[in-house]
C-alpha positions in Angstrom: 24.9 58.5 -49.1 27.5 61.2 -48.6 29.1 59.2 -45.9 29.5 56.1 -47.3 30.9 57.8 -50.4 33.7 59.5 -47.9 33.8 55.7 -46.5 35.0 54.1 -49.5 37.0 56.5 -50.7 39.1 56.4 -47.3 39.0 52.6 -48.7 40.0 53.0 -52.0 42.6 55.2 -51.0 44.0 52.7 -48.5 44.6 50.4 -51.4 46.8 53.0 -53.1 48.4 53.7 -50.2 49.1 50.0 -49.0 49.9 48.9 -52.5 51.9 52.5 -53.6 55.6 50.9 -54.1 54.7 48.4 -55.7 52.7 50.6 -58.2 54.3 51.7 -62.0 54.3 55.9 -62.3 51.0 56.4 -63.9 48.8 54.4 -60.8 50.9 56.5 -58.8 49.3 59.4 -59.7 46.2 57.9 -59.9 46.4 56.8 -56.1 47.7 60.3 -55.4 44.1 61.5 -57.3 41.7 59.0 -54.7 43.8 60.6 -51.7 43.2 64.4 -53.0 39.6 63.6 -53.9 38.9 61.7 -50.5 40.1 65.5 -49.0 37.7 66.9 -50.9 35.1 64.8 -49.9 35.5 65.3 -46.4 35.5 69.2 -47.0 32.4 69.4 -49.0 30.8 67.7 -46.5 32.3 70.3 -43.9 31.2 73.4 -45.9 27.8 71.5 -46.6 27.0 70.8 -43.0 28.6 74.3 -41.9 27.5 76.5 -44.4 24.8 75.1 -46.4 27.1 75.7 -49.8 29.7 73.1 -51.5 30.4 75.1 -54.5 33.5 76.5 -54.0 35.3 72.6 -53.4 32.9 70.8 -56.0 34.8 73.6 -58.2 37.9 72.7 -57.0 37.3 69.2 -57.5 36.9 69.2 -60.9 39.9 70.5 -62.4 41.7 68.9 -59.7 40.3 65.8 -61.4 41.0 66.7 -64.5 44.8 67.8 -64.1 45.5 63.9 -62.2 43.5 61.8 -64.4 44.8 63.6 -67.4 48.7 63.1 -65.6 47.8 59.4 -65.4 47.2 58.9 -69.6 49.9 61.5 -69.9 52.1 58.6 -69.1 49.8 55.7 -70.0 50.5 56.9 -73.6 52.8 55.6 -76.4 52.2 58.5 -79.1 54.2 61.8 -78.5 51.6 63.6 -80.2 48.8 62.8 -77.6 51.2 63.0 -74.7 51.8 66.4 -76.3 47.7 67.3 -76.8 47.4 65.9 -73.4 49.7 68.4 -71.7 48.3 71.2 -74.1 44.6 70.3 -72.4 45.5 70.7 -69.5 46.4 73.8 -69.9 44.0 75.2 -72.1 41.5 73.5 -69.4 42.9 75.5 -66.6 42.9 78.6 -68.3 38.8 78.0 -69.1 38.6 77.1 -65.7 39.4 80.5 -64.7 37.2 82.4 -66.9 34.5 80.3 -66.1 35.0 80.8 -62.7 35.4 84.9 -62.8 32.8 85.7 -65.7 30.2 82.9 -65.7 29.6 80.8 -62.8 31.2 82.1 -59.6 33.5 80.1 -57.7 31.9 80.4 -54.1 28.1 79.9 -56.0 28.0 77.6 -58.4 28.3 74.1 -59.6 31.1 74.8 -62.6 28.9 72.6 -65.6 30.4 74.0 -68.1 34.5 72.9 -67.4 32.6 69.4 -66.6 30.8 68.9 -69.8 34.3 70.1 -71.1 36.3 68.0 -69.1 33.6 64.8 -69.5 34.0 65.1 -73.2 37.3 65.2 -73.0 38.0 62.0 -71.0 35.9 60.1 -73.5 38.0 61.2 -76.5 41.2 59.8 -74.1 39.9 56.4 -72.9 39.1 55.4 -76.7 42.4 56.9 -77.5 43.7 54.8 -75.0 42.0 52.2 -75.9 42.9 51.9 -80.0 46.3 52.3 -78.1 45.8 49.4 -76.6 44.9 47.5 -79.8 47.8 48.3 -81.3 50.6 47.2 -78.7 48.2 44.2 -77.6 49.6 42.3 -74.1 49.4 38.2 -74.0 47.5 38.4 -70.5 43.9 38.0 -69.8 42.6 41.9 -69.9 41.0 41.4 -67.1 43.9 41.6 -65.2 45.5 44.9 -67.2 45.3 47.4 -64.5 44.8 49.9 -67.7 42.0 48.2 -68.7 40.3 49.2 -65.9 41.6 52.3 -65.4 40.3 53.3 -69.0 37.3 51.7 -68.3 36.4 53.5 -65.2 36.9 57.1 -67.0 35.2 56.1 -70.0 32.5 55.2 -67.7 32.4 58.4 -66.0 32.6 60.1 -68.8 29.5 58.9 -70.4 27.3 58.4 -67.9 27.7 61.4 -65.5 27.2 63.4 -68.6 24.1 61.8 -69.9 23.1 62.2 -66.1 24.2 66.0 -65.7 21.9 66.8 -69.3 19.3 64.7 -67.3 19.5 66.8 -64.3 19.0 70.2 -66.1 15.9 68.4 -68.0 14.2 67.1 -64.9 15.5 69.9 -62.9 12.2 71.7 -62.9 10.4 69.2 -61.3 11.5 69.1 -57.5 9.9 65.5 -56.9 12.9 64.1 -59.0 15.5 65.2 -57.0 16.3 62.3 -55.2 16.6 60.1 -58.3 19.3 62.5 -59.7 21.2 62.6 -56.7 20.9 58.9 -56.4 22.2 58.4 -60.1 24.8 60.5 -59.4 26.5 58.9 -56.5 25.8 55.2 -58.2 28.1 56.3 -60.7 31.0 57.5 -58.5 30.2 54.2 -56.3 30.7 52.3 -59.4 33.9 54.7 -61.0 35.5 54.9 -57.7 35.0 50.7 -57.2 37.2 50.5 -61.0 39.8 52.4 -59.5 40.3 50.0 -56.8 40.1 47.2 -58.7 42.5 49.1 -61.5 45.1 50.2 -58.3 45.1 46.2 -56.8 45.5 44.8 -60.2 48.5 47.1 -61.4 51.5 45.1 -62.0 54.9 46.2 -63.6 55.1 43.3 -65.9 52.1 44.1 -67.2 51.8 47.9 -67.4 55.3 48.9 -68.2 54.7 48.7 -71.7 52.0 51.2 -71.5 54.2 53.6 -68.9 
């Protein structure tokens, strides 16, 4: 499953690139986030393989997620004051990153839970943001074809379900026999997150999302 993961986000990441001029700012950093999490990918299967422990990228990927996707509404935005909260969070994230890291769960040793419950609860409150955003500056084309749409979509997404599946995990964790549902869970959702990112990176369109940008 790791593989094909890596696989499709060579894919996805081939749709940024082919499609990257012709992208408005905010997709730009969001094909710039599939390329730096592809990376990572193909490093945490290296230090899997080699030395039997992920942690330390799987630590890195997370607030590397965080500081991209968070860039992306950064500009998605309309209202100063969120583009203002937005910056604000990812600071305040990166500096609970670091503590987390040095006083709670080490950086070469664990999985860091708590900046990803943070950080899932956090994209939630910015997709419906985004969302009642949306609402109020309506577009007259099908939504279906608003690359935002799907870009909100695939975070709020995320957000939910990998952390209903992460308080899962710690529930079921003490029975061994369930492992491979949880990991199976877990990559069906980034299959399925990272399959809204293409769709939102082929369907981005200037006349449609520079009113959002």
């Amino acid at each position: 499953m790791a593989n094909s993961y890596c696989l499709l986000l060579l894919i996805v990441s081939g749709i940024g690139i082919f499609r990257y001029k012709l992208l408005t700012t905010p997709f730009k950093v969001l094909a710039w986030s599939v390329i730096a999490i592809c990376l990572l990918a193909f490093l945490s299967r290296f230090f899997s393989v080699m030395y039997h422990n992920n942690a330390p990228i799987l630590q890195i990927q997370v607030i590397t997620e965080y500081v991209f996707y968070s860039i992306t509404y950064y500009y998605l935005f309309k209202n100063k004051i969120i583009k203002k909260a937005v910056i604000a969070s990812i600071i305040l994230v990166s500096v609970f990153f670091l503590i987390n890291t040095l006083f709670f769960q080490p950086f070469a040793h664990k999985f860091p839970t708590n900046v990803y419950f943070l950080t899932q609860a956090l994209y939630a409150i910015l997709s419906l943001l985004l969302f009642k955003e949306m609402l109020m500056y309506p577009l007259k084309v099908n939504i279906i074809k608003q690359s935002v749409f799907w870009f909100n979509t695939a975070i709020l997404f995320y957000a939910t379900t990998m952390f209903f599946n992460l308080g899962l995990s710690n529930y079921l964790a003490e029975h061994t026999h369930y492992d491979v549902i949880i990991t199976f869970f877990w990559y069906l959702i980034i299959y399925l997150f990272h399959i809204l990112i293409s769709i939102a990176l082929l369907t981005d369109n200037k006349k449609f999302t520079s009113p959002y940008a």
